[in-house]
C-alpha positions, 0 to 999 in steps of 0.5 A: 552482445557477447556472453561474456559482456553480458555476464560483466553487465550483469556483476555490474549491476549486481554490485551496483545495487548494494552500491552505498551510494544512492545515485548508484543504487538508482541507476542500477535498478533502472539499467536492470528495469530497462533491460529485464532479466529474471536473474535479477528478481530475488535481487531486487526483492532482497534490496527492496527489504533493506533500501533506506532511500524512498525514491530507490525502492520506487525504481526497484519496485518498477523494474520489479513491474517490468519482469514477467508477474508469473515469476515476481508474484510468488516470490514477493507473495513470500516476502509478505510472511517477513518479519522485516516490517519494510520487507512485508511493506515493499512487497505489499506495494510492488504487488498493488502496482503489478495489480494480478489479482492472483496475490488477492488471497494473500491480502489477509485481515492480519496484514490490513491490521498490521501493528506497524502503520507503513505495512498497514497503509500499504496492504489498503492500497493494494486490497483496493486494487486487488479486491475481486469484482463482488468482496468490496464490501466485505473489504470495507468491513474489514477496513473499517475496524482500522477507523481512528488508528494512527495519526493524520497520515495514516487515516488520510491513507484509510480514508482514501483506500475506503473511498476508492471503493465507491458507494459500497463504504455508506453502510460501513460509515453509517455504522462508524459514525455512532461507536463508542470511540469519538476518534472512530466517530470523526475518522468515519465523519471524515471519510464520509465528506471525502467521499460525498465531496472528494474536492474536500481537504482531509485536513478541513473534513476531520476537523470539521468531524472532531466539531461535530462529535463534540457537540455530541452528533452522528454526521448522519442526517437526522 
């Protein structure tokens, strides 16, 4: 292939990134996927912040993966300081699927708390996949502060990051499942079924809990 092809190859996929049409847009972050090139890492973070359509960013975040981690860690590192809520989400979700766990310092306690629920769910997933071997439980501790936020979706996202983690989240649970709060008492009931029973529907499992601390229980064996 000449320079000169390359460089029109390149222009193309450029333009086809910010093309307004979707179909464009994927295919142009697959070609870049295929055929990698570090020219193209800021491009695709840059979109990754403002791509409206969900089934983009997952191939923007793909060709992202396919891109040497020493040259897109820190530059999506960067993007978790973003005051763009999508930008800190995309990043956040790129890095679990890139899974170096260089990025885990950055997985910060303001990040899992984050006000905006997206950003939220997505640094749980990828502190579960980044977390060193040994922090597990320091990390459950910190994820069980986010027990009974959000609607059905979010504590279904909580519940599956805190039994990825294993046995570890018995204690944390235990703890939960007596606060004050009787939302945090069935989120951490709930979660608890998942992880005993993890053929259980979530949906089953934290109605199941709401009965529970309404006739005043702990779900923990008396």
């Amino acid at each position: 292939m000449t320079m000169q092809k390359q460089d029109t190859d390149t222009i193309r996929a450029f333009e086809g990134l910010a093309d307004s049409h979707s179909s464009v847009r994927l295919r142009a972050a697959m070609a870049v996927g295929t055929t990698p090139d570090p020219r193209f890492i800021g491009k695709l973070i840059e979109r990754c912040a403002i791509e409206p359509e969900f089934h983009v960013r997952d191939m923007l975040t793909w060709a992202l993966t396919r891109h040497p981690a020493s040259m897109t860690v820190p530059e999506l590192l960067k993007e978790l300081r973003s005051e763009r809520a999508q930008a800190r989400s995309q990043a956040l979700h790129t890095l679990s699927k890139i899974g170096d766990r260089r990025a885990w310092p950055a997985i910060t306690p303001a990040l899992l708390s984050d006000a905006d629920d997206e950003v939220a769910r997505s640094a749980w997933r990828a502190a579960v996949v980044l977390v060193p071997e040994g922090e597990e439980h320091e990390l459950a501790a910190v994820l069980s502060t986010q027990l009974g936020r959000g609607e059905r979706e979010t504590q279904l996202s909580l519940s599956r990051a805190l039994v990825a983690l294993g046995e570890v989240i018995v204690p944390t649970l235990s703890a939960a499942m007596t606060h004050l709060d009787p939302r945090v008492r069935a989120h951490a009931i709930a979660t608890e079924r998942l992880l005993s029973d993890p053929d259980t529907g979530f949906e089953f499992a934290i109605e199941e809990a709401k009965r529970v601390v309404a006739l005043g229980g702990s779900g923990k064996e008396e």
